[in-house]
VMD Tcl script that builds the backbone (N, CA, C; Angstrom):
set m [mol new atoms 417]
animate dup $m
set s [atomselect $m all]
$s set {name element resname resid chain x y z} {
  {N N UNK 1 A 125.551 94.067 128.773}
  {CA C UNK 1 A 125.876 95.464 128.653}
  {C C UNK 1 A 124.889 96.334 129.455}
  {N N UNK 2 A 123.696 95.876 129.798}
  {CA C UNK 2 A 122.606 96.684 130.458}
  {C C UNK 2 A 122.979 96.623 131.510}
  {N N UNK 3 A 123.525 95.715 132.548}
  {CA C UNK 3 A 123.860 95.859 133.997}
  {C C UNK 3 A 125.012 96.649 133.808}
  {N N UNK 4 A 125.953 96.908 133.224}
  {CA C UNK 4 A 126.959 97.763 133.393}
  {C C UNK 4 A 126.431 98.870 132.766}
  {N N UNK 5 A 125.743 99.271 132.397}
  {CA C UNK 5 A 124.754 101.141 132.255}
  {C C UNK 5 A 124.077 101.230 133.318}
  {N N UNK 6 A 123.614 99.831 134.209}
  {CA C UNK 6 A 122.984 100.928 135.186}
  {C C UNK 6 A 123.826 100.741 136.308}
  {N N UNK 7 A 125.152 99.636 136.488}
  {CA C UNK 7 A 125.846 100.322 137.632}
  {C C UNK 7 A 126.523 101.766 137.169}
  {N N UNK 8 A 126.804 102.054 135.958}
  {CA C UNK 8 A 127.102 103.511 135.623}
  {C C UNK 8 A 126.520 104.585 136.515}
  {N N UNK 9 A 125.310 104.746 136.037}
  {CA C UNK 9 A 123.929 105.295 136.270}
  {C C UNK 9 A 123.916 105.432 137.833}
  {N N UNK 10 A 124.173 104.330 138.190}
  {CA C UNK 10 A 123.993 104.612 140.002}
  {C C UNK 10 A 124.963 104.718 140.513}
  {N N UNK 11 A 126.450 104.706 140.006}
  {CA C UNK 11 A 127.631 105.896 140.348}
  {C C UNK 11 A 127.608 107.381 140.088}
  {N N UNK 12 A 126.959 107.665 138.997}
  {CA C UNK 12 A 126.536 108.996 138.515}
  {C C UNK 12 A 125.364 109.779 139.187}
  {N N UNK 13 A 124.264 108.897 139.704}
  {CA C UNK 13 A 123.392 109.560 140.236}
  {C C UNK 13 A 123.393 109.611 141.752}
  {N N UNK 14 A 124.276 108.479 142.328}
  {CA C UNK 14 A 124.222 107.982 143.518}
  {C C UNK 14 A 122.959 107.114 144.172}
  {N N UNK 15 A 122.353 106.748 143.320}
  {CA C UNK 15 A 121.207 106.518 143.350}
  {C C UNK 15 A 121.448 104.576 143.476}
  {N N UNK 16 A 120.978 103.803 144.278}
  {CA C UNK 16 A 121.058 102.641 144.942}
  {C C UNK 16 A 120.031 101.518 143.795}
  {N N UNK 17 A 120.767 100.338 143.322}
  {CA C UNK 17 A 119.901 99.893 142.325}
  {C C UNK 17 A 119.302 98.862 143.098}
  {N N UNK 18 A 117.987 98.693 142.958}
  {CA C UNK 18 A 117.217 98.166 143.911}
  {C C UNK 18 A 116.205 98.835 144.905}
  {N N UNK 19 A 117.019 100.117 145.256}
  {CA C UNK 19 A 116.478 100.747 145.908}
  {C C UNK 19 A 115.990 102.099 145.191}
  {N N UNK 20 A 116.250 103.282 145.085}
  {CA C UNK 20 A 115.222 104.391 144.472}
  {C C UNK 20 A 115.816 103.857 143.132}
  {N N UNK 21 A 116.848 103.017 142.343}
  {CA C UNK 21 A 116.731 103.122 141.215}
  {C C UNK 21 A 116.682 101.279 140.896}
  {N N UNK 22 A 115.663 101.441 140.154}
  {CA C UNK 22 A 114.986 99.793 139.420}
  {C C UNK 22 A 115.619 99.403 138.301}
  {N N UNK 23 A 116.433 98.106 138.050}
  {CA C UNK 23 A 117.095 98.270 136.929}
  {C C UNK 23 A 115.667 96.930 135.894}
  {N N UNK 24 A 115.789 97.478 134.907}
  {CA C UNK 24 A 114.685 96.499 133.970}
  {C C UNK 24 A 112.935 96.357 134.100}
  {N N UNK 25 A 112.851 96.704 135.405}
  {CA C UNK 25 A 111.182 96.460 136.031}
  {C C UNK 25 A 111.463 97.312 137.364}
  {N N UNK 26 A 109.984 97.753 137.812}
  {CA C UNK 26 A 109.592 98.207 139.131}
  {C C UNK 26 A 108.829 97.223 139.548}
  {N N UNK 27 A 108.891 97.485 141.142}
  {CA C UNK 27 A 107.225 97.005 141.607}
  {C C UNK 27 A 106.414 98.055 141.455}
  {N N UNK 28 A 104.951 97.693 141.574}
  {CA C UNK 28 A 104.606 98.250 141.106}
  {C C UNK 28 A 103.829 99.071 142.597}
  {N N UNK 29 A 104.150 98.593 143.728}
  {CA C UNK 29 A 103.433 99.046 145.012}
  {C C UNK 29 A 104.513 100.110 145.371}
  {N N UNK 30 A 105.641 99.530 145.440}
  {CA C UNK 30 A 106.654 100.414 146.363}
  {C C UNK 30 A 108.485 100.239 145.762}
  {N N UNK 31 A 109.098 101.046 145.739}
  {CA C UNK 31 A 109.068 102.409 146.546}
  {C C UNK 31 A 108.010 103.370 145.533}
  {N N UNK 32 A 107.541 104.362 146.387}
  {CA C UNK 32 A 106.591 105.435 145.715}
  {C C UNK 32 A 107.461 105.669 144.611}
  {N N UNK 33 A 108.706 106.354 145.422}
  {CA C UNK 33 A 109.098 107.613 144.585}
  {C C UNK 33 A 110.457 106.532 143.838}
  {N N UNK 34 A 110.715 106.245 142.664}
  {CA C UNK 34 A 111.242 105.385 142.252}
  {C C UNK 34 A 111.560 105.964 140.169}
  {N N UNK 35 A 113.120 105.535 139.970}
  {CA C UNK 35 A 113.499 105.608 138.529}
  {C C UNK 35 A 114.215 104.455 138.180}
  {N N UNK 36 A 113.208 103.848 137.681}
  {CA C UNK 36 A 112.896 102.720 136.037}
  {C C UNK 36 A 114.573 103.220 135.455}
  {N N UNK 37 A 115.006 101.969 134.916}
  {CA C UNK 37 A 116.132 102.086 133.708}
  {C C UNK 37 A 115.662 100.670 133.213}
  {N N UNK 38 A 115.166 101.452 131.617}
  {CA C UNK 38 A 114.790 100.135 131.101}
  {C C UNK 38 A 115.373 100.372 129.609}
  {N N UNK 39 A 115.698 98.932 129.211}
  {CA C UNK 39 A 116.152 98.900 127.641}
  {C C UNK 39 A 114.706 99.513 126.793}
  {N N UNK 40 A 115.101 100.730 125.831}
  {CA C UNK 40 A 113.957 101.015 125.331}
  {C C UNK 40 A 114.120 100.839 123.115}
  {N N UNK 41 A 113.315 101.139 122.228}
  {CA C UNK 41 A 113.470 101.367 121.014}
  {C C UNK 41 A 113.585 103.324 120.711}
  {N N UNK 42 A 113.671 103.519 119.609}
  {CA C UNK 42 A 113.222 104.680 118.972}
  {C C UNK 42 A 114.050 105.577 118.070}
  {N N UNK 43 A 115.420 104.933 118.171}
  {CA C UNK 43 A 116.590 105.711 117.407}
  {C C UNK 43 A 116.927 104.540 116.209}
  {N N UNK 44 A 117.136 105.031 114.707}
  {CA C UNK 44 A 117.745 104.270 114.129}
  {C C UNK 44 A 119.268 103.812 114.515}
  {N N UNK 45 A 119.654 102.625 114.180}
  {CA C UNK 45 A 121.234 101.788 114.920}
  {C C UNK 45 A 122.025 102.219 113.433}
  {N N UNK 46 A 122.998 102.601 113.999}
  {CA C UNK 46 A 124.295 102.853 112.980}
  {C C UNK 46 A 125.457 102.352 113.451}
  {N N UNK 47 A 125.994 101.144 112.663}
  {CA C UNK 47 A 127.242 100.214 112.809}
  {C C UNK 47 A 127.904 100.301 112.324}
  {N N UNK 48 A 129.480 101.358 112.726}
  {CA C UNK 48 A 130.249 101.963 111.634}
  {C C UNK 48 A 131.131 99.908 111.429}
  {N N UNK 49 A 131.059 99.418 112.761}
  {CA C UNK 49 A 132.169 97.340 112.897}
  {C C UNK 49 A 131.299 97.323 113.857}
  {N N UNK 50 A 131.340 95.842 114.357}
  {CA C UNK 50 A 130.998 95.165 114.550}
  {C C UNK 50 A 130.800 94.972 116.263}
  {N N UNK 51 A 132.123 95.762 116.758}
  {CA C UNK 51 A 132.046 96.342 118.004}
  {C C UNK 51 A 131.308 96.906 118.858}
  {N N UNK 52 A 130.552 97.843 118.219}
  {CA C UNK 52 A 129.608 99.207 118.358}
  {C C UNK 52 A 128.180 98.551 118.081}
  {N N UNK 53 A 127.742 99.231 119.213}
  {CA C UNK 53 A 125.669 99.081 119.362}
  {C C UNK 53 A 125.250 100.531 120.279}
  {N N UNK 54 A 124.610 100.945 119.057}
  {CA C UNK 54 A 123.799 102.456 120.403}
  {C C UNK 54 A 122.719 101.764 121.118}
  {N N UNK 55 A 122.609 101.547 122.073}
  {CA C UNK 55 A 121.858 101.187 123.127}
  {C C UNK 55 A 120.749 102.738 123.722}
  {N N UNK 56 A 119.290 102.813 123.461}
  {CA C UNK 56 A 118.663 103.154 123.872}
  {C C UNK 56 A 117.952 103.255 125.077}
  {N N UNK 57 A 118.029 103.922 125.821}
  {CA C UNK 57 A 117.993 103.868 128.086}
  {C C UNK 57 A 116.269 104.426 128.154}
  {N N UNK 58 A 115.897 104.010 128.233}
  {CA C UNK 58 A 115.020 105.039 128.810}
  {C C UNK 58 A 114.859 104.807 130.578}
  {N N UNK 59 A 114.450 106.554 130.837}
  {CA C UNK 59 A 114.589 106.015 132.586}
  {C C UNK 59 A 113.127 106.690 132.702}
  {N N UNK 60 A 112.435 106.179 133.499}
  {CA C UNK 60 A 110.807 106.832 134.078}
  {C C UNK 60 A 111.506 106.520 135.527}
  {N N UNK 61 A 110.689 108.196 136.075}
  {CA C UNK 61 A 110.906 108.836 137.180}
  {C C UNK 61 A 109.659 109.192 137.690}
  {N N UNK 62 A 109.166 107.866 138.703}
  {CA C UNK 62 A 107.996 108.559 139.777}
  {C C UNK 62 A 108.077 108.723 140.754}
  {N N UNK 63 A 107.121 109.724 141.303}
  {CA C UNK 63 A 106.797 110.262 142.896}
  {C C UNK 63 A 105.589 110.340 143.118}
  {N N UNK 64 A 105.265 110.678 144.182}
  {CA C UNK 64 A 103.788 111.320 144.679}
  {C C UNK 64 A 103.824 112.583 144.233}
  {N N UNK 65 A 105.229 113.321 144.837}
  {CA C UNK 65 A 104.701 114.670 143.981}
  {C C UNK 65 A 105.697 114.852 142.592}
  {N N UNK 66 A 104.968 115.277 142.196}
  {CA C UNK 66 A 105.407 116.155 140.722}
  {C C UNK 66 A 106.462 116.819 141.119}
  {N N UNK 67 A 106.644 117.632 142.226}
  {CA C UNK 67 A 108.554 118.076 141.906}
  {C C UNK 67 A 109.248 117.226 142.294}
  {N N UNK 68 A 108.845 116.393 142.690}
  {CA C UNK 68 A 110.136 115.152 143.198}
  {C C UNK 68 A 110.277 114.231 142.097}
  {N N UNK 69 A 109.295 114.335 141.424}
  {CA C UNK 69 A 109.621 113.036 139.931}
  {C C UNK 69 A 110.489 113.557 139.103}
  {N N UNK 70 A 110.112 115.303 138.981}
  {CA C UNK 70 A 110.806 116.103 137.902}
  {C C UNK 70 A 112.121 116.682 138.594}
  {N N UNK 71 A 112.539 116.349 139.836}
  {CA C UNK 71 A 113.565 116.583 140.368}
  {C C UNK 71 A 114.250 115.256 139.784}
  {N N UNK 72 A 114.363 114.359 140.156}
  {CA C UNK 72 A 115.070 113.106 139.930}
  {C C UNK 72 A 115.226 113.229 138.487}
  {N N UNK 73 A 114.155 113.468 137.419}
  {CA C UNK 73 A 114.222 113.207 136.082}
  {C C UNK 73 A 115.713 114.103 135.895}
  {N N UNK 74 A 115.784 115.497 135.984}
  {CA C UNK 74 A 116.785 116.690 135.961}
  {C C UNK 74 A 118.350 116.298 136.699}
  {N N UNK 75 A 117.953 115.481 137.677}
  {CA C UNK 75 A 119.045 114.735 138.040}
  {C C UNK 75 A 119.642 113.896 137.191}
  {N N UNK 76 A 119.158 113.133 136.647}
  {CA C UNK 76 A 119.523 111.644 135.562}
  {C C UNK 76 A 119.984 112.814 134.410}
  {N N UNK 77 A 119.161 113.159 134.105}
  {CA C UNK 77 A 119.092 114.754 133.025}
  {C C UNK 77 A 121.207 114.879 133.248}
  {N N UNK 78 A 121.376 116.070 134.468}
  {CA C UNK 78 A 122.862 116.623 134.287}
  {C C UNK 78 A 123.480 115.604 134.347}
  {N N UNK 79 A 123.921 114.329 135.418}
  {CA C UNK 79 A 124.535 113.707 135.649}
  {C C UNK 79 A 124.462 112.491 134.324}
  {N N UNK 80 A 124.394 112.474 132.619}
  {CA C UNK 80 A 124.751 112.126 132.068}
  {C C UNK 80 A 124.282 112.763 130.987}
  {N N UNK 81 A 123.470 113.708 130.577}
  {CA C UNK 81 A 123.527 113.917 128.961}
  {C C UNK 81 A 125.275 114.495 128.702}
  {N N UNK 82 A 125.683 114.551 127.430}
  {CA C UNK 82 A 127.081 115.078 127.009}
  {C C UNK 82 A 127.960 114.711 127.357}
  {N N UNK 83 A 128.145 113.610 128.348}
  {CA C UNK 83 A 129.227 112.905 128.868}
  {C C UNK 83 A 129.733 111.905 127.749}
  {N N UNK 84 A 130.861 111.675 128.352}
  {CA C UNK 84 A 131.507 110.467 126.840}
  {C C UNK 84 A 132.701 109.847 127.870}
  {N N UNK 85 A 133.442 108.508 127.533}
  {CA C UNK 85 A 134.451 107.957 127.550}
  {C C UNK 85 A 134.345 107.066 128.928}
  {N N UNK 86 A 132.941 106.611 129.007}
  {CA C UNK 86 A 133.020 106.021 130.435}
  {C C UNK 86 A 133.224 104.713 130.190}
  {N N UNK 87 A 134.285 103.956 130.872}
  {CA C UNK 87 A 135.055 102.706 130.926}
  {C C UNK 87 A 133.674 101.321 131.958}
  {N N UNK 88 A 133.226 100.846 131.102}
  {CA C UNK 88 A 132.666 99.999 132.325}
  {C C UNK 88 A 132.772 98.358 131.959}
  {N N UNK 89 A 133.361 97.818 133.133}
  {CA C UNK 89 A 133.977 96.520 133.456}
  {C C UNK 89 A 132.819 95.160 133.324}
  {N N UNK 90 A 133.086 94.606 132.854}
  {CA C UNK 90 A 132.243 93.468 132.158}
  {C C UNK 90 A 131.690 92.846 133.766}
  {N N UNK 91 A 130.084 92.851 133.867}
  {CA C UNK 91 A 129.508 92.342 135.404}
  {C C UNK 91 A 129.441 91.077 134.863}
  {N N UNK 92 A 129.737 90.185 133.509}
  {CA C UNK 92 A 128.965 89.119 133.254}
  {C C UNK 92 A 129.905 88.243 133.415}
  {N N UNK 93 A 131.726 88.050 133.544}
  {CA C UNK 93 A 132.298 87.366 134.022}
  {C C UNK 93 A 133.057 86.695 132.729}
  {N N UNK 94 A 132.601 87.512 132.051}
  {CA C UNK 94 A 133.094 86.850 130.178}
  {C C UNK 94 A 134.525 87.459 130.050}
  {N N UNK 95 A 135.008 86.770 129.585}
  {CA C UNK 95 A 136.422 87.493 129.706}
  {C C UNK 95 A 136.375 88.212 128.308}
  {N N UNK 96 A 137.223 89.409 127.671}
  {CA C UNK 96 A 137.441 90.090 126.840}
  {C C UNK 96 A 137.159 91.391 127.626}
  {N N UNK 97 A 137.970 92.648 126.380}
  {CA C UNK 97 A 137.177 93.934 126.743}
  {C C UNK 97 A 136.417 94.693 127.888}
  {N N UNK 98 A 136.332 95.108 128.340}
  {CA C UNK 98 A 135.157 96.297 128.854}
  {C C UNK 98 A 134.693 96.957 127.945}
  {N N UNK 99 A 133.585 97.042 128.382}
  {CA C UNK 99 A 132.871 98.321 127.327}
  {C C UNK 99 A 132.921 99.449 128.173}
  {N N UNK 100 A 132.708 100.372 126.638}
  {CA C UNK 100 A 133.495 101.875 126.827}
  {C C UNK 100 A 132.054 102.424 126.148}
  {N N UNK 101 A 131.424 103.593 127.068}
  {CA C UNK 101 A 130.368 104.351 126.294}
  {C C UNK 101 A 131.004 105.313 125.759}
  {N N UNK 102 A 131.008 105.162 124.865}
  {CA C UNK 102 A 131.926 106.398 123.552}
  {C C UNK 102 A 131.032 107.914 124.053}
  {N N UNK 103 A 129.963 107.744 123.764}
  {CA C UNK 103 A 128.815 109.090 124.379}
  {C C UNK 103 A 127.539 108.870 124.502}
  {N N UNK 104 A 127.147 109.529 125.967}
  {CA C UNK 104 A 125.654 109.537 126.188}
  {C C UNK 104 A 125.355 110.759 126.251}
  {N N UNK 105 A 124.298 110.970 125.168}
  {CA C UNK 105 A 123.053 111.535 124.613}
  {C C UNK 105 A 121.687 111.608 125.101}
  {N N UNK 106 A 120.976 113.007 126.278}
  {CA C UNK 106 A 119.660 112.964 125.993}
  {C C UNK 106 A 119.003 113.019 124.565}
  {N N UNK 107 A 117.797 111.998 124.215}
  {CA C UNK 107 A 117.341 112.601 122.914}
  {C C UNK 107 A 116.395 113.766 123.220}
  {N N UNK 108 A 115.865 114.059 124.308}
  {CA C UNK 108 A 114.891 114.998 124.677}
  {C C UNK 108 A 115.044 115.743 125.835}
  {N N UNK 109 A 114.634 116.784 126.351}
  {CA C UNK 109 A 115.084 116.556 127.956}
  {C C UNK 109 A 113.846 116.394 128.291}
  {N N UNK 110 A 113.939 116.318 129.764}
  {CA C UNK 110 A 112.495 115.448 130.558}
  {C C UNK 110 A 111.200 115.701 130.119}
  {N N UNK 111 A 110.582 114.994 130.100}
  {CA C UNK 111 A 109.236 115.270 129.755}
  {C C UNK 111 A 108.252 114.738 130.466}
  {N N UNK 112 A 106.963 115.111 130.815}
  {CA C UNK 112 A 105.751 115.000 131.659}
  {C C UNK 112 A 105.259 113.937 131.290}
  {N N UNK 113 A 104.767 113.188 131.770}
  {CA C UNK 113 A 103.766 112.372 131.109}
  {C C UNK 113 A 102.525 112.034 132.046}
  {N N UNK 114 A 102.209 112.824 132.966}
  {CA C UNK 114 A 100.968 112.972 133.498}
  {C C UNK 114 A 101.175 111.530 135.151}
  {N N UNK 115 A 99.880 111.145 135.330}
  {CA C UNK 115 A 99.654 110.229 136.342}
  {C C UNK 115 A 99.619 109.119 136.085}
  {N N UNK 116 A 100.392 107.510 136.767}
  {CA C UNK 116 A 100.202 106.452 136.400}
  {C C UNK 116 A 98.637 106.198 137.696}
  {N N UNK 117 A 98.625 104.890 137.619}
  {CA C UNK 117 A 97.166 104.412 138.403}
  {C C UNK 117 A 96.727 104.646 139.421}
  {N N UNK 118 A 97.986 104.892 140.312}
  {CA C UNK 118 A 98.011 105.178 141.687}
  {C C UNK 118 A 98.075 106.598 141.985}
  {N N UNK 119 A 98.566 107.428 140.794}
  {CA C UNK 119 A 98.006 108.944 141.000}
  {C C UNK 119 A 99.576 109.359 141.440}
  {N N UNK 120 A 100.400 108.866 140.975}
  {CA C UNK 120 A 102.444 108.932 141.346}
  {C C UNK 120 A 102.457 109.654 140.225}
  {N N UNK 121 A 103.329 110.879 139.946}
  {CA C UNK 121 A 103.840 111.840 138.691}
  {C C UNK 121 A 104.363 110.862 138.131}
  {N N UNK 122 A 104.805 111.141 136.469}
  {CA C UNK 122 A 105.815 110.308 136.054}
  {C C UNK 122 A 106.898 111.505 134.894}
  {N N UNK 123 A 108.045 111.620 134.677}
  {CA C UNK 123 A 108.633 112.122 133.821}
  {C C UNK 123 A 109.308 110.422 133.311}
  {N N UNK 124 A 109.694 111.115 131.897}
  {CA C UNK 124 A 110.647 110.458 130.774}
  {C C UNK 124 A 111.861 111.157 130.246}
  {N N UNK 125 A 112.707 110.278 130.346}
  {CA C UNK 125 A 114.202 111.112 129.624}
  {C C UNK 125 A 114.449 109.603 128.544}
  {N N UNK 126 A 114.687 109.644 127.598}
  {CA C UNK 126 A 115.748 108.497 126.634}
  {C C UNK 126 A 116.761 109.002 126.424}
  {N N UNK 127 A 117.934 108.213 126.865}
  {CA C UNK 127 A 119.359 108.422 126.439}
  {C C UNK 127 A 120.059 107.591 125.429}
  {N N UNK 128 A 120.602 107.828 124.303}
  {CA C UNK 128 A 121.813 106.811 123.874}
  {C C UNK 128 A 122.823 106.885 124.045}
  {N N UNK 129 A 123.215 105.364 124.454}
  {CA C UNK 129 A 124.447 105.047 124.600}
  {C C UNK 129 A 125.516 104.364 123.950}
  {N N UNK 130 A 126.559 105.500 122.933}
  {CA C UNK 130 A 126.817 104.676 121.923}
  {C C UNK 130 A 127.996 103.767 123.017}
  {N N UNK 131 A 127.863 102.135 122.399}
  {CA C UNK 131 A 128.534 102.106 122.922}
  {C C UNK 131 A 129.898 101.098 122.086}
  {N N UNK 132 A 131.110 100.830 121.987}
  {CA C UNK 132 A 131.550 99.634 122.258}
  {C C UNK 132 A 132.620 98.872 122.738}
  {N N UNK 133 A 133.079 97.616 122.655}
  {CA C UNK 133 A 133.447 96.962 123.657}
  {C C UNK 133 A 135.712 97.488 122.995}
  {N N UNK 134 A 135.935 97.751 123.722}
  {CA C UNK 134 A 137.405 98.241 124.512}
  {C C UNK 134 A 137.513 99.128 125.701}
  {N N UNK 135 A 139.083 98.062 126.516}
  {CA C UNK 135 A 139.323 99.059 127.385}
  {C C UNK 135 A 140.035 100.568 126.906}
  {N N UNK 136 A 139.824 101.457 128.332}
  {CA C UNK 136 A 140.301 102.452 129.065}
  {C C UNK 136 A 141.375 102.034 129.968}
  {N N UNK 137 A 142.401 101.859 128.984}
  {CA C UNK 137 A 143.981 101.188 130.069}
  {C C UNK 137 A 144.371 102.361 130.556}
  {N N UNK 138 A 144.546 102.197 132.141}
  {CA C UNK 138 A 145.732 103.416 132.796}
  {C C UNK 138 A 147.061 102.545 132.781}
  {N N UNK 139 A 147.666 103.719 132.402}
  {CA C UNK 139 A 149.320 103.310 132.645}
  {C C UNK 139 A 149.767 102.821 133.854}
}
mol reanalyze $m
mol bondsrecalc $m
mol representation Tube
mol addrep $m
């Protein structure tokens, strides 16, 4: 389910996975200016069946400079808080279902979190994603 949130994510942001956007890990040299999507904790899970898992995103957004980290963060920011009903196609080859993000949720909007080692800005956004597994059939 995590590779299909972040090919989401990099239809929504336009943003290239591998390239300015890291799915699970960064390096830690390069690219400078680079946004992390990593499975994170911090929301209690509510399972109305068996279907359904809110999945917690967090994305870290660095640069050299500070408006370019907090640019990208504001980006990830519009291009998914309040959105709902996105259909995404199973990358794992398992047959059943697609999962369907019922709604993604900023829990915060961006936030600062100062300099990592190398002296790169960093912002934080966490999103949930409720999500679970049925299609979005077109007629």
């Amino acid at each position: 389910m995590f590779r299909e949130i972040c090919t989401l994510i990099s239809t929504l942001t336009g943003w290239a996975i591998g390239g300015k956007l890291q799915a699970g890990h960064w390096a830690q040299d390069k690219p400078a200016r680079a946004v992390l999507v990593q499975e994170s904790g911090g929301t209690p899970a509510f399972y109305p069946n068996t279907d359904m898992v809110d999945m917690t995103i967090q994305f870290l957004c660095r640069a050299e400079k500070q408006t370019d980290a907090r640019e990208d963060a504001w980006t990830a920011y519009r291009a998914l808080h309040g959105t709902s009903g996105w259909n995404l196609p199973r990358l794992d080859g398992a047959s059943g279902e697609d999962y369907l993000a019922m709604t993604v949720e900023a829990i915060y909007a961006p936030q600062y979190l100062g300099e990592d080692d190398n002296r790169r800005h960093l912002y934080s956004i966490n999103f949930i994603f409720r999500m679970e597994e049925g299609s979005c059939v077109e007629p």
